[in-house]
C-alpha positions as CSV (number, residue, x, y, z in Angstrom):
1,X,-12.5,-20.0,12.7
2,X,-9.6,-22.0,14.8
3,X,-5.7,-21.4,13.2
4,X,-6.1,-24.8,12.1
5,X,-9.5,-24.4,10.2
6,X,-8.2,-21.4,8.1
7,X,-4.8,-23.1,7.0
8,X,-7.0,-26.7,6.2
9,X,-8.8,-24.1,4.4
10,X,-6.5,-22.7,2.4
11,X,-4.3,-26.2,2.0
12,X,-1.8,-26.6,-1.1
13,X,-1.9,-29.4,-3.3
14,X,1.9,-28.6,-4.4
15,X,5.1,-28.3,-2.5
16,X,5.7,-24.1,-2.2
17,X,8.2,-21.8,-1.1
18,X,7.3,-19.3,1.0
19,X,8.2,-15.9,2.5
20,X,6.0,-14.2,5.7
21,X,5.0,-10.2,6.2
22,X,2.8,-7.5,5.9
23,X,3.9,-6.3,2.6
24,X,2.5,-2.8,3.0
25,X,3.1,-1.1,-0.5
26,X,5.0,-3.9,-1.7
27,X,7.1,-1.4,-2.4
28,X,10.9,-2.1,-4.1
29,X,12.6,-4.1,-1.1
30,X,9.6,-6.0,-1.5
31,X,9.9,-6.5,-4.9
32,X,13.2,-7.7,-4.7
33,X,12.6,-10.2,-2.1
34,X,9.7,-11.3,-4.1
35,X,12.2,-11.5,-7.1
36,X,14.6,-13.9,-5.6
37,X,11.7,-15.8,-3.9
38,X,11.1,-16.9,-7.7
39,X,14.5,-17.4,-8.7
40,X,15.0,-19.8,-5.7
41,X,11.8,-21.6,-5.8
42,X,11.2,-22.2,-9.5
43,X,14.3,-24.3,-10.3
44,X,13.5,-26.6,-7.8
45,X,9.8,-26.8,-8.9
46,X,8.2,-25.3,-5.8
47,X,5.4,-22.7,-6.0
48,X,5.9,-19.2,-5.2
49,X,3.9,-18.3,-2.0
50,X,3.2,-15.4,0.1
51,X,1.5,-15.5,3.5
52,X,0.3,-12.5,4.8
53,X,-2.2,-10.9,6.9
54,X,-5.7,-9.5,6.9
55,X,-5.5,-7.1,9.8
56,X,-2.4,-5.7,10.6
57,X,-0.5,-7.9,14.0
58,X,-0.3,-5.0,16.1
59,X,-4.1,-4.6,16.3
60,X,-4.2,-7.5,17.8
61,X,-0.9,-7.3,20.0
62,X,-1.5,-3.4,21.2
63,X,-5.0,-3.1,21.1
64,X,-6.2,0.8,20.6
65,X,-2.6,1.5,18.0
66,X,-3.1,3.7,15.1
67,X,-3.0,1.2,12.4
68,X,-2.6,2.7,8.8
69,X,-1.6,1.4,5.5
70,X,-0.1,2.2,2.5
71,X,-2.1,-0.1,0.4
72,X,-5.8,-1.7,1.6
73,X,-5.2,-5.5,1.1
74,X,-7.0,-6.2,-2.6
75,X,-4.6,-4.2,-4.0
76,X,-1.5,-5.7,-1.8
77,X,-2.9,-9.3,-3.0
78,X,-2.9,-7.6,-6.5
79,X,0.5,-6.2,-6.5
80,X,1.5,-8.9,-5.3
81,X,0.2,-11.7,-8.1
82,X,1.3,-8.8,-10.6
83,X,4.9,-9.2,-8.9
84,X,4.6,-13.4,-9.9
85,X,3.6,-14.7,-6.4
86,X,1.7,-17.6,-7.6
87,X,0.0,-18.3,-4.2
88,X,-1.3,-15.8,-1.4
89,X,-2.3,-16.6,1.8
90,X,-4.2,-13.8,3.6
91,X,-4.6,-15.2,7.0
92,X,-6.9,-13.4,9.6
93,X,-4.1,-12.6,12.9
94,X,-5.6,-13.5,16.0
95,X,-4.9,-14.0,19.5
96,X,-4.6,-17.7,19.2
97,X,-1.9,-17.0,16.1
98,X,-0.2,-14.4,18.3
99,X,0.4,-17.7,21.2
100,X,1.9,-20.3,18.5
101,X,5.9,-20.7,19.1
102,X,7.4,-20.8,15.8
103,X,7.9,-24.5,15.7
104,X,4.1,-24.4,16.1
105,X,3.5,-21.6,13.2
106,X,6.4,-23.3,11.1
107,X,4.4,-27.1,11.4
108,X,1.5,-25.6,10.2
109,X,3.3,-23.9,7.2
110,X,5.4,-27.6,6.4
111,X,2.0,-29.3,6.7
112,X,-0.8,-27.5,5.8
113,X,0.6,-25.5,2.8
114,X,3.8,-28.1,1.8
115,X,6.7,-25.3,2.7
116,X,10.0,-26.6,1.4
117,X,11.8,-23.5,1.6
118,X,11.2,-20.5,3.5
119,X,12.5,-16.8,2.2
120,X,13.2,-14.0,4.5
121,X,14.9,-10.8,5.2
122,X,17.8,-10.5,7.7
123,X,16.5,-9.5,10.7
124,X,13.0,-11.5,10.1
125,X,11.6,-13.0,13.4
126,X,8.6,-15.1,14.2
127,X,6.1,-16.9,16.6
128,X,5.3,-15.9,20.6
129,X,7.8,-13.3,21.8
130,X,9.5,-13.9,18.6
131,X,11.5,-16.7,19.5
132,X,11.5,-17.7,15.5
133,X,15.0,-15.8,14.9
134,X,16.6,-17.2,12.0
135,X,19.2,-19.6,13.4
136,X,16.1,-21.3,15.3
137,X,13.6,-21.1,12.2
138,X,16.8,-22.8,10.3
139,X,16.8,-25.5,13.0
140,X,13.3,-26.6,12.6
141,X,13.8,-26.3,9.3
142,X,16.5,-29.5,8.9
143,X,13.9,-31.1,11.4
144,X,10.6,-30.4,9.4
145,X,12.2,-30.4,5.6
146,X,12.2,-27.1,4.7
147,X,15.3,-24.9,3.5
148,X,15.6,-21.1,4.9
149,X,17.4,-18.3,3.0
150,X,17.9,-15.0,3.8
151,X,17.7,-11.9,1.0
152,X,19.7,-8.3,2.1
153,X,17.5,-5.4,2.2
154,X,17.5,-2.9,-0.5
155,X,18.8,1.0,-0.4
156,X,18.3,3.5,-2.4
157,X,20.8,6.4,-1.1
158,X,22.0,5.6,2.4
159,X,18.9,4.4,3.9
160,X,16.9,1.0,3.4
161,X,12.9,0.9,1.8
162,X,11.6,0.5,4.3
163,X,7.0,0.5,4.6
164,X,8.0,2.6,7.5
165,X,10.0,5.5,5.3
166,X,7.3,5.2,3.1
167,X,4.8,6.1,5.8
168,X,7.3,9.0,6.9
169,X,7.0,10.3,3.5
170,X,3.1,10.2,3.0
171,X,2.6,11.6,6.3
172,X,4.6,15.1,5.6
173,X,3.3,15.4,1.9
174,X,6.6,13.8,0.3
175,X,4.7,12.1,-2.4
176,X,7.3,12.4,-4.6
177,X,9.7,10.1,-2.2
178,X,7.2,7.9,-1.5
179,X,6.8,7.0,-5.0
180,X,10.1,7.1,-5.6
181,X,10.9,3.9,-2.5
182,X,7.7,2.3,-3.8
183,X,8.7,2.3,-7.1
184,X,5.8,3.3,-8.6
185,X,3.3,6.2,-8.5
186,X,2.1,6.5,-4.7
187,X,-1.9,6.3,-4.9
188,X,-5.1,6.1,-3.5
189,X,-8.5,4.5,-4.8
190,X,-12.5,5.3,-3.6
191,X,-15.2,5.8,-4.1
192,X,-17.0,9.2,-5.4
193,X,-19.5,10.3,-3.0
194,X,-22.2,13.4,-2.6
195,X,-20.3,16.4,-1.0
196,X,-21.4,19.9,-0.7
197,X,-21.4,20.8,-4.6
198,X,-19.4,23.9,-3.1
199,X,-16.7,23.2,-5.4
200,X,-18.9,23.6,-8.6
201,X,-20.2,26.3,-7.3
202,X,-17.0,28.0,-7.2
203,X,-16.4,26.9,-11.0
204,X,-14.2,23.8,-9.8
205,X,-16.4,20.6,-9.3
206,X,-14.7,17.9,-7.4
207,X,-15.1,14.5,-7.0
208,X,-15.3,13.7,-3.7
209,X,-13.3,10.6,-2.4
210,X,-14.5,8.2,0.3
211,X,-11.2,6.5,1.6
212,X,-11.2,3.4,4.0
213,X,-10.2,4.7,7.4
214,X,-7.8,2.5,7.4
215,X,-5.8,4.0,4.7
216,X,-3.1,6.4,4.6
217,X,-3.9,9.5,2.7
218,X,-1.5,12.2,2.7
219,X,-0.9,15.2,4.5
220,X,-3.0,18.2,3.9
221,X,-2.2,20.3,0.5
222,X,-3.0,21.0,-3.0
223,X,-1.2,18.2,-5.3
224,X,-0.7,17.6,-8.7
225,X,-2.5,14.1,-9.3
226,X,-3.2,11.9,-12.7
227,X,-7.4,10.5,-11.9
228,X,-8.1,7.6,-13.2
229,X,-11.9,6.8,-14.2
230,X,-13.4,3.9,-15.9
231,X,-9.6,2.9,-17.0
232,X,-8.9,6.3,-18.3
233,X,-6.2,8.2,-17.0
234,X,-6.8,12.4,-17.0
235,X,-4.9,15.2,-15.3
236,X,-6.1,16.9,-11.7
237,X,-5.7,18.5,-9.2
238,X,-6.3,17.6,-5.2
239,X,-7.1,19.0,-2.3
240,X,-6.6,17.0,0.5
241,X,-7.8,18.5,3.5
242,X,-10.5,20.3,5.9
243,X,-11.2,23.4,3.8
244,X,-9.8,26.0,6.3
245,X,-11.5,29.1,4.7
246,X,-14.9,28.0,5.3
247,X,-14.4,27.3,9.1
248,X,-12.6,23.7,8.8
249,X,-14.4,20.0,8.4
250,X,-13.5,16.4,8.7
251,X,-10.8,15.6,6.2
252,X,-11.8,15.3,2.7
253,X,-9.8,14.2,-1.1
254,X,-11.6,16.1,-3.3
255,X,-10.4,16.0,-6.9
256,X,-10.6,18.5,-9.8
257,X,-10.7,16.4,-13.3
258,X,-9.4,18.6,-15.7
259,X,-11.2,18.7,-19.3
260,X,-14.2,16.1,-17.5
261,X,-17.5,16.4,-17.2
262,X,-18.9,13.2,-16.5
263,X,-21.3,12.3,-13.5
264,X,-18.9,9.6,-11.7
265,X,-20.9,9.1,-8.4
266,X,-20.4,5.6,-7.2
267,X,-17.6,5.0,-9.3
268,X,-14.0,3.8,-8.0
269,X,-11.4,6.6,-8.9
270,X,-7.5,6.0,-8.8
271,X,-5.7,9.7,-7.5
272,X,-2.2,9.2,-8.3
273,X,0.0,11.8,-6.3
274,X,3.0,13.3,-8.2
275,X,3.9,16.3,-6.9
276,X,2.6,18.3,-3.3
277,X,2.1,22.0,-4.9
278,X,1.5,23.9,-1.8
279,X,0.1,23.5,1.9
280,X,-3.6,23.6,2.6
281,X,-4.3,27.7,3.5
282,X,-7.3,29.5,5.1
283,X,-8.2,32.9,2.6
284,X,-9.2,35.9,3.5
285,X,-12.3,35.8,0.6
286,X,-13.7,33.4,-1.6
287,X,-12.5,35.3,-4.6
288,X,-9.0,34.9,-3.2
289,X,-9.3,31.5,-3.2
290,X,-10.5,31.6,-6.7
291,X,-8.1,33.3,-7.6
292,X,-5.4,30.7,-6.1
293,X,-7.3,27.6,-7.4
294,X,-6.9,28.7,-11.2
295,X,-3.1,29.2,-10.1
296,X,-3.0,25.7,-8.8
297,X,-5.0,23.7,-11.7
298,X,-3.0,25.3,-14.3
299,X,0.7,24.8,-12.1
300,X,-0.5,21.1,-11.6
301,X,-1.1,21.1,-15.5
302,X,1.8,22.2,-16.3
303,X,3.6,19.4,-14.2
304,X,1.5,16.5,-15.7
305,X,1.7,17.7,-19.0
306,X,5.8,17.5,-18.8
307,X,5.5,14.7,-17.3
308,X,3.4,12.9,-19.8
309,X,5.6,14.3,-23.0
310,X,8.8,12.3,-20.6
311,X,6.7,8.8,-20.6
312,X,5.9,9.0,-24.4
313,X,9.9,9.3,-25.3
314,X,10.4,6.6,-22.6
């Protein structure tokens, strides 16, 4: 499908205001972005709109990157029709996109989808090479009929949220930050699958996550986690990781449901990190590692469990 065919396909019938990105975690600087897209666009009755992107640009533009996100694109659209984006446009980005000048891009938007006003950050840039900076996109603007505004970033101590901090965060185990910059629990969502049953027979039966490759998941470690099943939320445990003591796999989430025994396979489960209890550690015995396991369901219990008793006063 030409550039053309997939914005005639996804045409709007009403006049919009839109803002461009990735939104990877739509995390609080996206929030807030998103917030004053709808106090802007509202009052002049124009529809909310997001355009973002099925596959991330630099696939496209450095074929062969490491390409990982933070949240798989359902749940981006998701969070981001929870956040009151009224229309999102999920665009496949392709070498022919990757070509367009931003006059070209921006026709398409004032066209195709009615853009009246356009919402961006302050260092936002756009088209081939990028040759979209603002002062140009606002130039094309007066020319097509479309307004541009710029939103400041958002900090929260000295530095700005940033997807990439967020990244930085998941990648050393600093679930805690990450949820903290997205504003929300950090978490991951898949699908149980058939493992090796070694955790039940060790007296701790996991349920064994299958995660998109392209997701993030967080470094290797033993985490305090809320599991979601079916809509209901119970305390675990996790182990993210390659099982050091018996010789080392592929990586594997495998999750401990505390006070559950329900056979789950095939069903989506929600692993909501909170806290990273220790590092991922090879034993000298099995009944070592028991032995550490019961120290690590009950630690990550006692974590949950204050932090449950703080959301019911909340």
């Amino acid at each position: 499908m030409t550039v053309h065919e997939e914005f005639a396909r996804v045409a709007s019938e009403a006049d919009t205001a839109f803002t461009i990105g990735i939104f990877d975690g739509v995390h609080l600087g996206h929030q807030h972005l998103l917030s004053q897209l709808q106090s802007m666009a509202l009052p002049e009755g124009l529809v909310p709109g997001v355009l973002t992107f099925r596959n991330h640009p630099r696939s496209v533009l450095a074929p062969g990157a490491d390409v990982a996100y933070i949240t798989p694109l359902e749940e981006r659209i998701s969070l981001l029709r929870h956040a009151g984006v009224e229309k999102v446009v999920a665009l496949e980005f392709t070498r022919e996109l990757s070509i367009l000048s931003a006059r070209e891009f921006l026709t398409l938007l004032s066209s195709q989808l009615k853009m009246r006003g356009l919402v961006v950050g302050p260092d936002f840039a756009m088209g081939h090479n990028r040759d979209g900076t603002i002062p140009v996109i606002e130039e094309i603007g007066a020319d097509l009929g479309f307004w541009v505004r710029t939103v400041e970033p958002v900090y929260l101590g000295e530095g700005i949220v940033k997807s990439s901090a967020i990244r930085r965060a998941i990648a050393c185990g600093n679930v805690a930050e990450a949820s903290r910059l997205l504003g929300r629990t950090y978490s991951i969502t898949g699908a149980v699958v058939h493992g090796d049953r070694r955790g039940a027979t060790l007296g701790f039966p996991t349920a064994n996550l299958e995660i998109d490759s392209a997701t993030m998941a967080p470094e290797n470690g033993i985490y305090a986690t809320w599991a979601t099943v079916d809509g209901n939320r119970y305390l675990s445990a996790t182990n993210v990781g390659v099982r050091p003591t018996f010789g080392s796999g592929p990586k594997l989430v495998e999750a401990f449901i505390m006070d559950f025994d329900q056979d789950i396979y095939g069903k989506q489960v929600t692993l909501e990190f909170v806290e990273r209890l220790r590092e991922e550690l090879a034993f000298e015995s099995v009944d070592e590692l028991v032995r550490q396991m019961k120290l690590d369901v009950e630690h990550a219990r006692d974590i949950l469990s204050v932090e449950q008793v703080a959301q019911r006063r909340s």
